[in-house]
PDB file of N, CA, C and O in Angstrom:
ATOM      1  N   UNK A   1     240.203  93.278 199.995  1.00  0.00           N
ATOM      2  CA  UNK A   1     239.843  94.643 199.643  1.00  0.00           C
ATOM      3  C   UNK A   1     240.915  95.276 198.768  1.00  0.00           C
ATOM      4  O   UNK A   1     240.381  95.836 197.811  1.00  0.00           O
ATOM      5  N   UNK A   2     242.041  95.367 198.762  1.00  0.00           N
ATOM      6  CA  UNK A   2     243.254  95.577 198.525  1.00  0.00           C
ATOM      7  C   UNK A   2     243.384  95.129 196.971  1.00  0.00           C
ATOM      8  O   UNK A   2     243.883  95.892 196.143  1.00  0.00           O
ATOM      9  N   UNK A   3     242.816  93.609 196.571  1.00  0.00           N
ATOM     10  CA  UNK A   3     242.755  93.194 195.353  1.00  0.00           C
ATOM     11  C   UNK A   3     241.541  93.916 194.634  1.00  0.00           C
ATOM     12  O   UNK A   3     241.673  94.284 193.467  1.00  0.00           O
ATOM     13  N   UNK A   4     240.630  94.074 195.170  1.00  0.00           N
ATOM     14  CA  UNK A   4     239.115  94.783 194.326  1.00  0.00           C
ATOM     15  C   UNK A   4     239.097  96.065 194.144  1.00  0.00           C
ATOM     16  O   UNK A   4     238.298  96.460 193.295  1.00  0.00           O
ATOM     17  N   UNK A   5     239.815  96.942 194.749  1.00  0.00           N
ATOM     18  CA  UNK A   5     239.963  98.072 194.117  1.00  0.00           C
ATOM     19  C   UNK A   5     240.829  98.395 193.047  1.00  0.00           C
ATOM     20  O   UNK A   5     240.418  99.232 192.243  1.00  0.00           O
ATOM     21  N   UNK A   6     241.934  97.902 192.881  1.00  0.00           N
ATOM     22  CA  UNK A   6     242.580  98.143 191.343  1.00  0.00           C
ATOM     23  C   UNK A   6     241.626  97.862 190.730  1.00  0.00           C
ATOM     24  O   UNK A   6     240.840  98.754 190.413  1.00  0.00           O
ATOM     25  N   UNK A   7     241.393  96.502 190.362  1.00  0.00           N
ATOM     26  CA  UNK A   7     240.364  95.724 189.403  1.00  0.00           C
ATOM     27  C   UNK A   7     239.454  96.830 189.364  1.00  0.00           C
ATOM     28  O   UNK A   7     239.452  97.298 188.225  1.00  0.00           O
ATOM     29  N   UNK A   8     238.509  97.578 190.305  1.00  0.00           N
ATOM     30  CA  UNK A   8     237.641  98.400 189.894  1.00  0.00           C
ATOM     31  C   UNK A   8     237.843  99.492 189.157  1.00  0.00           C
ATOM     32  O   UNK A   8     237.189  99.927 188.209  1.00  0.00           O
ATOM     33  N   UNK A   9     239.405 100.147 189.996  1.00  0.00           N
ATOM     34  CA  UNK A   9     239.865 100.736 188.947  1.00  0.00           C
ATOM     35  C   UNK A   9     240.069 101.075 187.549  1.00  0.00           C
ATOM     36  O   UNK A   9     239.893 102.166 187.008  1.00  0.00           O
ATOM     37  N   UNK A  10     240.501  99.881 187.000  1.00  0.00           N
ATOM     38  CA  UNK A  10     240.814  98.971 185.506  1.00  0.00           C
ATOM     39  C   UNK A  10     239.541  98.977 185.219  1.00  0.00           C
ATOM     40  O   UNK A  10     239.252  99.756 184.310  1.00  0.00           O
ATOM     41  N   UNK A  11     238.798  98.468 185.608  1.00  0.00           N
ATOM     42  CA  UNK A  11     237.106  98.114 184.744  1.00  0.00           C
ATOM     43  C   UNK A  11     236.846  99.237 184.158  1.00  0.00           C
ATOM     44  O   UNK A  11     236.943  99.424 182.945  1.00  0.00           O
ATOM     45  N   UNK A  12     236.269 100.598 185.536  1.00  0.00           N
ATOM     46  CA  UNK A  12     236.074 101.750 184.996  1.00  0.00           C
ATOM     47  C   UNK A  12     236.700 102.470 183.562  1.00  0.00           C
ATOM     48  O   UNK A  12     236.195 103.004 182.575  1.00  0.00           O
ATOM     49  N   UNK A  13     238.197 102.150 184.065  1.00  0.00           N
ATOM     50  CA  UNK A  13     238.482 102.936 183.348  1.00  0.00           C
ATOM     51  C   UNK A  13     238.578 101.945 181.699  1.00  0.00           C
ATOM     52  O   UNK A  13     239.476 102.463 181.035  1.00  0.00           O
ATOM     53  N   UNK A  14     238.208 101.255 181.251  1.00  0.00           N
ATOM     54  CA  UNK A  14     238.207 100.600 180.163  1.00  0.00           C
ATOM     55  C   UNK A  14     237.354 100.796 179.417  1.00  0.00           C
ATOM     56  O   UNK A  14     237.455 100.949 178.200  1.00  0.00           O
ATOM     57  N   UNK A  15     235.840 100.823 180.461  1.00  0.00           N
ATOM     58  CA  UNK A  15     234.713 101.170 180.148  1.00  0.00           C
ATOM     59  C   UNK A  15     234.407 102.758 180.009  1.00  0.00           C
ATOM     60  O   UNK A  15     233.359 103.010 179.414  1.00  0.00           O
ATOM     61  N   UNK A  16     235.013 103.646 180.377  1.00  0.00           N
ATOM     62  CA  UNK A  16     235.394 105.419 179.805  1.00  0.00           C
ATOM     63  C   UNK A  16     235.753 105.403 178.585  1.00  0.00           C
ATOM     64  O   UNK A  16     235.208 105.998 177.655  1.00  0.00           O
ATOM     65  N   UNK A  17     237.074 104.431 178.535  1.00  0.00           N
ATOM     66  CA  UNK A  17     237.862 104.578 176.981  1.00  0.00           C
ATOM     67  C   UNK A  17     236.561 104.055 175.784  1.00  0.00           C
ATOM     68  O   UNK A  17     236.335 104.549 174.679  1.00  0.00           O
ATOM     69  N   UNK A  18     235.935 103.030 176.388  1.00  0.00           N
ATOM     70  CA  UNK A  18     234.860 102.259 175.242  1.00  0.00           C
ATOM     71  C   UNK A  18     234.084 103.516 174.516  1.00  0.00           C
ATOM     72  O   UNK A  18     233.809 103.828 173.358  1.00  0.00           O
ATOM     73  N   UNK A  19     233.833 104.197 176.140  1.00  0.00           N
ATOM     74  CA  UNK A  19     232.645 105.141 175.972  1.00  0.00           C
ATOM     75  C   UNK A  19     233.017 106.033 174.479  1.00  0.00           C
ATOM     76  O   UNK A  19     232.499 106.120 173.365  1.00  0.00           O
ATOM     77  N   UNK A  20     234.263 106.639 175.198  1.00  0.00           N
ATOM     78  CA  UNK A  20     235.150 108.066 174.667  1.00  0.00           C
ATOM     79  C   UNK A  20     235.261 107.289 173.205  1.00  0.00           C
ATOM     80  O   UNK A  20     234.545 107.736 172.308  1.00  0.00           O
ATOM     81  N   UNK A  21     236.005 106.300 172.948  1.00  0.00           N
ATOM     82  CA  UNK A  21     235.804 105.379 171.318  1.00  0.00           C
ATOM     83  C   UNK A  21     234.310 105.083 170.749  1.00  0.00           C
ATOM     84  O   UNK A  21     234.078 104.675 169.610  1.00  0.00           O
ATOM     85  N   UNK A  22     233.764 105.240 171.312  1.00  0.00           N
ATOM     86  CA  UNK A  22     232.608 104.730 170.487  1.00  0.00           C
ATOM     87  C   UNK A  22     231.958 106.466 170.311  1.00  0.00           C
ATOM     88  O   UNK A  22     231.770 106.818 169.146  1.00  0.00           O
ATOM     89  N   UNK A  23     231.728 107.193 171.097  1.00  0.00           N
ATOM     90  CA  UNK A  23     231.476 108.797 170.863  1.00  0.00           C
ATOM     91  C   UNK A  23     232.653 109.049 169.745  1.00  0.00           C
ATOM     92  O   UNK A  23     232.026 108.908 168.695  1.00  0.00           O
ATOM     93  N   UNK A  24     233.568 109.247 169.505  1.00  0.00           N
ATOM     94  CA  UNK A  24     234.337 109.730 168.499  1.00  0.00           C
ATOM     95  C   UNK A  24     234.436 109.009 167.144  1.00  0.00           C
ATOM     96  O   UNK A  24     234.862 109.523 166.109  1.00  0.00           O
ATOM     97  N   UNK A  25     233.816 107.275 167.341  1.00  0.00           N
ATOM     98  CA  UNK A  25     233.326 107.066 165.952  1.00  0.00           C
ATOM     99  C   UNK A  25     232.223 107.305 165.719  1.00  0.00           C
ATOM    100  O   UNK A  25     231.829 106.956 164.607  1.00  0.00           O
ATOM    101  N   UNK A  26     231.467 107.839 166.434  1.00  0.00           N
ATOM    102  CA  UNK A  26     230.090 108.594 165.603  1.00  0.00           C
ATOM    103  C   UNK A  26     229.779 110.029 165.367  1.00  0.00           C
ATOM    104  O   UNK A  26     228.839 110.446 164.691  1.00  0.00           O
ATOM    105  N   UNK A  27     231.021 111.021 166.244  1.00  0.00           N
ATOM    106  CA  UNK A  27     230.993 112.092 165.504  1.00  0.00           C
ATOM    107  C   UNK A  27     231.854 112.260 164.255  1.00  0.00           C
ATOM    108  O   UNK A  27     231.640 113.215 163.508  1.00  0.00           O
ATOM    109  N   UNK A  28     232.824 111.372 163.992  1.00  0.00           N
ATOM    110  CA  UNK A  28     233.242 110.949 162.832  1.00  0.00           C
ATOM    111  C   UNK A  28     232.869 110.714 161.893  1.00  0.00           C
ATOM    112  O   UNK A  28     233.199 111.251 160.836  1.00  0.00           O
ATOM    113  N   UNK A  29     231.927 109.676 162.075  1.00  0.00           N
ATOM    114  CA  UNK A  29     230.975 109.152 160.861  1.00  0.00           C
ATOM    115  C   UNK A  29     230.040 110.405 160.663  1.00  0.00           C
ATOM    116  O   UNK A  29     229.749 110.440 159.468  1.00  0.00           O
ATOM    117  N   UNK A  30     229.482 111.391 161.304  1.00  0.00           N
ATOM    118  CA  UNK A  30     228.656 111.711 160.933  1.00  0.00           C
ATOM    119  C   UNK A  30     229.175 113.344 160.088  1.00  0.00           C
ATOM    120  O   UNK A  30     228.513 114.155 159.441  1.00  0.00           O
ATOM    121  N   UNK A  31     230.454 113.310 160.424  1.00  0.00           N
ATOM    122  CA  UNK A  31     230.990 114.490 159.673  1.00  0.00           C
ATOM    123  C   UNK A  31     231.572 114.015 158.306  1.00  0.00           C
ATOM    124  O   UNK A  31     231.705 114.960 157.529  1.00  0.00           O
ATOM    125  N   UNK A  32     231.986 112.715 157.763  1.00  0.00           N
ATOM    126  CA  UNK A  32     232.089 111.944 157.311  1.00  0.00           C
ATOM    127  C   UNK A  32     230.649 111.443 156.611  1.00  0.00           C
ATOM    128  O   UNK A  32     230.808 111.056 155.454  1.00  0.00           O
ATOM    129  N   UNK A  33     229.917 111.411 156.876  1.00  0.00           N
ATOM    130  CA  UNK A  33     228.229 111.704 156.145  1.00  0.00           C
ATOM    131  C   UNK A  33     227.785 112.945 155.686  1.00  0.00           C
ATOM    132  O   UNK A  33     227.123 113.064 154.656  1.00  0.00           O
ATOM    133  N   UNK A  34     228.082 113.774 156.326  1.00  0.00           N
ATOM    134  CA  UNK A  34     227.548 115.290 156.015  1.00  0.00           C
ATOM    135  C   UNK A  34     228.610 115.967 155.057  1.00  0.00           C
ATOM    136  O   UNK A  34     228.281 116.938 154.375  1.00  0.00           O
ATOM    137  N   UNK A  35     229.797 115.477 155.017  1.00  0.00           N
ATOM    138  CA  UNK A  35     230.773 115.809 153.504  1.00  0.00           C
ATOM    139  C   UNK A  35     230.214 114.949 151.743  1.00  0.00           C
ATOM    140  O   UNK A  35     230.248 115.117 150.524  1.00  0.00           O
ATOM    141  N   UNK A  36     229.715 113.942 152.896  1.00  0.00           N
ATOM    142  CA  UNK A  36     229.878 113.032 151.293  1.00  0.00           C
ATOM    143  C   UNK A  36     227.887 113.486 150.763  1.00  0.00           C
ATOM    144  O   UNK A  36     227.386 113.171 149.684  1.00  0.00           O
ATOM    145  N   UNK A  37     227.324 114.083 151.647  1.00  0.00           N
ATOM    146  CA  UNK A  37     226.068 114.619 151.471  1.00  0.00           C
ATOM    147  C   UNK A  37     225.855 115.697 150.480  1.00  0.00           C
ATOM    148  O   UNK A  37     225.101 115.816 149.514  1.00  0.00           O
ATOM    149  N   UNK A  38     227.330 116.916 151.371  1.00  0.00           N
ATOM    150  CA  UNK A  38     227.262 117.928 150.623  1.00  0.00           C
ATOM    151  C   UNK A  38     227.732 117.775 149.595  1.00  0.00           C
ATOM    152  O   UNK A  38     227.555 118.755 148.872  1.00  0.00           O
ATOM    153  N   UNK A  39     228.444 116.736 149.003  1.00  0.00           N
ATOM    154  CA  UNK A  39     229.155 116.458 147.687  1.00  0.00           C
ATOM    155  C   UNK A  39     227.860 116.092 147.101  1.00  0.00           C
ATOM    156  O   UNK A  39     227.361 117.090 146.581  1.00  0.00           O
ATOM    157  N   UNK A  40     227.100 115.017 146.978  1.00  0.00           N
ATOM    158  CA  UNK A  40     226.697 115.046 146.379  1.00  0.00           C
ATOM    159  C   UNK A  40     225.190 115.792 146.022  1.00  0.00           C
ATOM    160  O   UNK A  40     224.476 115.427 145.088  1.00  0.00           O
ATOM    161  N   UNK A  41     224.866 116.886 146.940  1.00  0.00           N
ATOM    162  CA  UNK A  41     224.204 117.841 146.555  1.00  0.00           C
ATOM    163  C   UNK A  41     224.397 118.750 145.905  1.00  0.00           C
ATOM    164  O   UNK A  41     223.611 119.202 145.073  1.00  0.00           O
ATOM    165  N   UNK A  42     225.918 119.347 146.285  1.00  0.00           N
ATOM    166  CA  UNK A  42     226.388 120.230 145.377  1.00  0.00           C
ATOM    167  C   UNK A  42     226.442 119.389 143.536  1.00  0.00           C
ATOM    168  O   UNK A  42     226.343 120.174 142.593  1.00  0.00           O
ATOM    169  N   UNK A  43     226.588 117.945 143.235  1.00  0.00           N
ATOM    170  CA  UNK A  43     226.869 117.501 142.196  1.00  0.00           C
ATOM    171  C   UNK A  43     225.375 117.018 141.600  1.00  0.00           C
ATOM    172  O   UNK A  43     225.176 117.409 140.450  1.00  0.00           O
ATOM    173  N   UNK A  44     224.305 116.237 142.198  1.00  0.00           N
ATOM    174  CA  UNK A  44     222.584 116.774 141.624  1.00  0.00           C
ATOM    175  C   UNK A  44     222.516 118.000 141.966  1.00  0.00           C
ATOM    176  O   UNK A  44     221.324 117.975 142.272  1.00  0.00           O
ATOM    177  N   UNK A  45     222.693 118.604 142.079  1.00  0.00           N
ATOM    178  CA  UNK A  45     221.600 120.210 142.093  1.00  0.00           C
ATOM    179  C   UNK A  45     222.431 121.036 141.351  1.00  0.00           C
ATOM    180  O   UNK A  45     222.022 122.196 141.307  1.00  0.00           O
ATOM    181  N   UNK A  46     223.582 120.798 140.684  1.00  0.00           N
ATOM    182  CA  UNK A  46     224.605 121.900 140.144  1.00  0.00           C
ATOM    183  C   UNK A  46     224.238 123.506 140.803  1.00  0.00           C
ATOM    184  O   UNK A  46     223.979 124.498 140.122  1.00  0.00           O
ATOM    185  N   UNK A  47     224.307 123.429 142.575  1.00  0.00           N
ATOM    186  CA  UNK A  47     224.331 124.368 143.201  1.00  0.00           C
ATOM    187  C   UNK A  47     225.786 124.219 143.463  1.00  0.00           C
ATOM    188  O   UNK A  47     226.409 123.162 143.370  1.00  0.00           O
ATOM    189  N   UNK A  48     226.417 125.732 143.902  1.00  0.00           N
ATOM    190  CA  UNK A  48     227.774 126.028 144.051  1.00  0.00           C
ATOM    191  C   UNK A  48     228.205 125.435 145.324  1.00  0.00           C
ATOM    192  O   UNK A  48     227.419 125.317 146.264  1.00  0.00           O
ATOM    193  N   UNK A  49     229.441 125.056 145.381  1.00  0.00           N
ATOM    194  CA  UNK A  49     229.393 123.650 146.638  1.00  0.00           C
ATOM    195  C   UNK A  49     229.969 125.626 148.021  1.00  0.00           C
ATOM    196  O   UNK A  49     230.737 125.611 148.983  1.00  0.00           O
ATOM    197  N   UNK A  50     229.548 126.298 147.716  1.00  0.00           N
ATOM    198  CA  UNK A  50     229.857 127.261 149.026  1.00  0.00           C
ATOM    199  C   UNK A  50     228.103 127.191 149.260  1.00  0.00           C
ATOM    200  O   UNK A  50     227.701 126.801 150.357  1.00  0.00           O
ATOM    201  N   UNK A  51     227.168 127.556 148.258  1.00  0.00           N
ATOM    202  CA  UNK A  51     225.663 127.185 148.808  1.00  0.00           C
ATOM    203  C   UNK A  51     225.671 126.002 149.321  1.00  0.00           C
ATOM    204  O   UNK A  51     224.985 125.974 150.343  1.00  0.00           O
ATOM    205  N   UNK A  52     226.342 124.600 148.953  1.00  0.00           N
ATOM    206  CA  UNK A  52     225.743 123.520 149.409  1.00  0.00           C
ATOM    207  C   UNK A  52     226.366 123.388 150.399  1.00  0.00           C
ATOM    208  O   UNK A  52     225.864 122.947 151.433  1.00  0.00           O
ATOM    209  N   UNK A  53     227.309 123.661 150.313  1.00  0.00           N
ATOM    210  CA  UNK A  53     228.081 123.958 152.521  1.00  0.00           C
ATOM    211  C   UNK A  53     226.841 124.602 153.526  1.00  0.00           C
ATOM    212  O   UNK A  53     226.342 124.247 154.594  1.00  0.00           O
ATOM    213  N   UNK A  54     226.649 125.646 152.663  1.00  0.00           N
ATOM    214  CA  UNK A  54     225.557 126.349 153.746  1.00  0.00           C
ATOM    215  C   UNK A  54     224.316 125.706 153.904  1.00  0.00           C
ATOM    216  O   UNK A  54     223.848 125.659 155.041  1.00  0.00           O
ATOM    217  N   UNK A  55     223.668 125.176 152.919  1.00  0.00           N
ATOM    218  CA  UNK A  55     222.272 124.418 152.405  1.00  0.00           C
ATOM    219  C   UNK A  55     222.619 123.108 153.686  1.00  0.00           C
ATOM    220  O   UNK A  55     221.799 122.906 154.581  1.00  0.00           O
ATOM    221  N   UNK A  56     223.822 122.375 153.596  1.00  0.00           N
ATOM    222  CA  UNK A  56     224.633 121.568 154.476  1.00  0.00           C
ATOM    223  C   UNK A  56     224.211 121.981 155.886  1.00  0.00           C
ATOM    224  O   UNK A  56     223.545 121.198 156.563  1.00  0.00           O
ATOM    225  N   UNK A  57     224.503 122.956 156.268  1.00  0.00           N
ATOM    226  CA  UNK A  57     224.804 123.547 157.726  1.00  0.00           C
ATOM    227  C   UNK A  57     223.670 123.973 158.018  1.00  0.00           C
ATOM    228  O   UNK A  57     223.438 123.733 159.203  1.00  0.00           O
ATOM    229  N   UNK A  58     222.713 124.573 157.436  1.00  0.00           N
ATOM    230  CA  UNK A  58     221.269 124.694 157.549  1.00  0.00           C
ATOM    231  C   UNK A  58     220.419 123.439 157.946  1.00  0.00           C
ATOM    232  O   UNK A  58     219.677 123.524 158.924  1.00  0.00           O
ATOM    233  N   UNK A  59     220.503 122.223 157.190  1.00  0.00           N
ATOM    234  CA  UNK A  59     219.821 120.875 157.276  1.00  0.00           C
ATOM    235  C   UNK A  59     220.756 120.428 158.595  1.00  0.00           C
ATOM    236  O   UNK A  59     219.941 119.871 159.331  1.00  0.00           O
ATOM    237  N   UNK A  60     221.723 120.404 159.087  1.00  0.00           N
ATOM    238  CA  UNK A  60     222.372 120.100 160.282  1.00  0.00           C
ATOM    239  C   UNK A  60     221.993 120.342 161.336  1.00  0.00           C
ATOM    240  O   UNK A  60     221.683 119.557 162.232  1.00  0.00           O
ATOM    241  N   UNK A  61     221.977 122.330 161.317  1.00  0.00           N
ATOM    242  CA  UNK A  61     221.452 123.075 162.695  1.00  0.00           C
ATOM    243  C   UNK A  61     220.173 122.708 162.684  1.00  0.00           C
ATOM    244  O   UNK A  61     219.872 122.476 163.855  1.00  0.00           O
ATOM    245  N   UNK A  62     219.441 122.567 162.125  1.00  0.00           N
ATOM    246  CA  UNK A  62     217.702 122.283 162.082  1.00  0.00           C
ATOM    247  C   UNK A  62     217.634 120.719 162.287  1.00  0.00           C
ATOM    248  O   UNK A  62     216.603 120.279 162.796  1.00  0.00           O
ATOM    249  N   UNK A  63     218.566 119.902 161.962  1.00  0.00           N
ATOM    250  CA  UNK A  63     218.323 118.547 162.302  1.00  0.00           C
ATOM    251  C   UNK A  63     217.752 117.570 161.350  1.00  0.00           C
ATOM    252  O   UNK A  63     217.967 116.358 161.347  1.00  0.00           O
ATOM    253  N   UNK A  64     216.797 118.421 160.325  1.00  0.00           N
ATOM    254  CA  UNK A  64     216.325 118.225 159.196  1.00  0.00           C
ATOM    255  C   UNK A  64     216.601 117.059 157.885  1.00  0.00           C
ATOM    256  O   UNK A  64     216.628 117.243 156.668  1.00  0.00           O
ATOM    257  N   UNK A  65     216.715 116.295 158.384  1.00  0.00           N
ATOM    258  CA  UNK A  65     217.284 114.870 157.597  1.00  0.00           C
ATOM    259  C   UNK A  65     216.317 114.740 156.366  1.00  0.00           C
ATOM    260  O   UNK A  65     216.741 114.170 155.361  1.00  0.00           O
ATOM    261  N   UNK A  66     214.945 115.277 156.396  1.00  0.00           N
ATOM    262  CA  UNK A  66     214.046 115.253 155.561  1.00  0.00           C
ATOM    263  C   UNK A  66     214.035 115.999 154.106  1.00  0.00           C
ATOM    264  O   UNK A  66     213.708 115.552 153.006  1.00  0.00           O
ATOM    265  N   UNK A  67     214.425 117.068 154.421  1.00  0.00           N
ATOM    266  CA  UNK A  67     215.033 118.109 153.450  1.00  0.00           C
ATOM    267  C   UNK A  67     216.457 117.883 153.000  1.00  0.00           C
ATOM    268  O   UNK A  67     216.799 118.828 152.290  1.00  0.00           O
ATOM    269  N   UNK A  68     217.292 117.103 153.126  1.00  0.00           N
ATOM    270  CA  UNK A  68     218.548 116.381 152.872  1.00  0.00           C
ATOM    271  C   UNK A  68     218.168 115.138 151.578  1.00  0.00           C
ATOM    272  O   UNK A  68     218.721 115.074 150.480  1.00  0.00           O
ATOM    273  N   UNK A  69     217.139 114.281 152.067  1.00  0.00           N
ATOM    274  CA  UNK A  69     216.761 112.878 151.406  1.00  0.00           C
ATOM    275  C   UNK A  69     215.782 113.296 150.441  1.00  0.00           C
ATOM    276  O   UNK A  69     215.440 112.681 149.431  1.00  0.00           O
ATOM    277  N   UNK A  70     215.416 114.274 150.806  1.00  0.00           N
ATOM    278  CA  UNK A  70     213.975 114.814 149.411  1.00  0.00           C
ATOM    279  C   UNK A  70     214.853 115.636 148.196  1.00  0.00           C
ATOM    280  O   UNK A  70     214.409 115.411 147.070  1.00  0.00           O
ATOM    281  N   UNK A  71     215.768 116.350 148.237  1.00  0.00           N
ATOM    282  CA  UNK A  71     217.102 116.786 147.813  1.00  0.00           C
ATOM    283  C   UNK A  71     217.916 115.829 147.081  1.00  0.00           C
ATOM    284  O   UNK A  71     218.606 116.313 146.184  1.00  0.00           O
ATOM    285  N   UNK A  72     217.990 114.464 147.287  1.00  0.00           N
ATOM    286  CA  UNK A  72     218.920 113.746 147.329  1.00  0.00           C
ATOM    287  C   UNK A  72     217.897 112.130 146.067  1.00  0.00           C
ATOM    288  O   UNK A  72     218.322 111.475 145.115  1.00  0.00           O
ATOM    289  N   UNK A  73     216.573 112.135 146.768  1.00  0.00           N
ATOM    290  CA  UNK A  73     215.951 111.616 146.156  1.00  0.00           C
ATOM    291  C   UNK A  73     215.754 110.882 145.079  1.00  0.00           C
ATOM    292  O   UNK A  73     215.095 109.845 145.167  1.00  0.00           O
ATOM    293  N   UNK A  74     216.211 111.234 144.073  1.00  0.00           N
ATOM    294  CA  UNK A  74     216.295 110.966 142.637  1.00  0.00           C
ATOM    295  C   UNK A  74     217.855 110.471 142.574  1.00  0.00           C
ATOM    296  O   UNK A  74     217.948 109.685 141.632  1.00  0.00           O
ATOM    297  N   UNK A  75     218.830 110.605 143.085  1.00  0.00           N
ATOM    298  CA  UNK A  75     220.210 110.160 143.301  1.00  0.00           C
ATOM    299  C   UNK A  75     220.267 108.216 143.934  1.00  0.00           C
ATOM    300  O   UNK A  75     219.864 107.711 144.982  1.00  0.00           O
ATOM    301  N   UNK A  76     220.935 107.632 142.749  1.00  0.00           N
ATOM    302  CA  UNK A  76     220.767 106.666 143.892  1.00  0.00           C
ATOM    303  C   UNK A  76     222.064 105.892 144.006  1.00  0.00           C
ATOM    304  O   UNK A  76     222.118 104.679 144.209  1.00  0.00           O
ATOM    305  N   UNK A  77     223.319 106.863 143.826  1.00  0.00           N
ATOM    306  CA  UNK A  77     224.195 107.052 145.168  1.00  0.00           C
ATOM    307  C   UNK A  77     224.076 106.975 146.286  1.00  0.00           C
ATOM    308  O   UNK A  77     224.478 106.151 147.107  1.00  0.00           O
ATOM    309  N   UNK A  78     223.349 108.093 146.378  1.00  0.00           N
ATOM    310  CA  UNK A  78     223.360 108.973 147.676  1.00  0.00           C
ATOM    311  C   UNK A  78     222.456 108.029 149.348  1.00  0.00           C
ATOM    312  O   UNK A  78     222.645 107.733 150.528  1.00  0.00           O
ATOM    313  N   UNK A  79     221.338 107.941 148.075  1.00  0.00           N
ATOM    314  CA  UNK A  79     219.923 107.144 148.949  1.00  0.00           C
ATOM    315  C   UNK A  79     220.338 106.365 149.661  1.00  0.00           C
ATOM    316  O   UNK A  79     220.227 106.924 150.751  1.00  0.00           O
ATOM    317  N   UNK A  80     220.894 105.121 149.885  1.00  0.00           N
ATOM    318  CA  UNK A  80     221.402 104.065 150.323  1.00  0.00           C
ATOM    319  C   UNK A  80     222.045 104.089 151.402  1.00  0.00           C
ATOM    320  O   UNK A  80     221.936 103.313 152.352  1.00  0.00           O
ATOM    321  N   UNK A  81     223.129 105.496 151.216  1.00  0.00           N
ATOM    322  CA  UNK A  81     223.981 106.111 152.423  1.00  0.00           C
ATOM    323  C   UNK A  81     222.826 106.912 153.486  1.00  0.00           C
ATOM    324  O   UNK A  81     222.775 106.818 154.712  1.00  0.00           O
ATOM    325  N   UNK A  82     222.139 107.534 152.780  1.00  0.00           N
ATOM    326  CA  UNK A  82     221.408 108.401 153.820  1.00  0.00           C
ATOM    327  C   UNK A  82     220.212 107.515 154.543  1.00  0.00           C
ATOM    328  O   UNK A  82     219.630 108.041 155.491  1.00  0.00           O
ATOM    329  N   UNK A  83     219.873 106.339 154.172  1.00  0.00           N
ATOM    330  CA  UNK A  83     219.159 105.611 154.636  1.00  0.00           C
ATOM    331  C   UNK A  83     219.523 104.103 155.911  1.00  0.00           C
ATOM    332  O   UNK A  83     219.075 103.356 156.781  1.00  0.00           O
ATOM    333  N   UNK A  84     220.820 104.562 154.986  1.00  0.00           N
ATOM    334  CA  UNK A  84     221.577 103.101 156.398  1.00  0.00           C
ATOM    335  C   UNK A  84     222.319 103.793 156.996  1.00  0.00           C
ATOM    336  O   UNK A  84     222.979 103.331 157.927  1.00  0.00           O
TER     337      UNK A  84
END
């Protein structure tokens, strides 16, 4: 008994850190997507990159990935990223 509880210890906690690492590379990546988005919306749409921050933060809070790629569309930079 004495030996299986560290070990359980250790497991858990390895498997937290995995957790906590793998959550912080995907809010990473995805703030890290939503910069290189607004770049290049602000650069097709020659809208002012303070609208395309907001245009940005609008398609975010709404969730709206659709209105991002229809925006983006004709770019084919952009397409490739927003699709993989």
């Amino acid at each position: 008994m004495k030996l299986i509880l560290p070990f359980l210890a250790v497991a858990l906690a390895s498997q937290a850190s995995a957790e906590v690492s793998q959550s912080l590379d995907r809010y990473c990546g995805s703030i890290a997507k939503s910069a290189e988005v607004m770049m290049a919306m602000h650069q097709t749409s020659k809208m002012t990159l303070a609208d395309t921050i907001r245009a940005g933060q609008r398609a975010a809070a709404s969730n709206d990935h659709a209105q991002v790629y229809n925006r983006l569309g004709s770019c084919s930079y952009c397409v490739p990223r927003l699709e993989g």
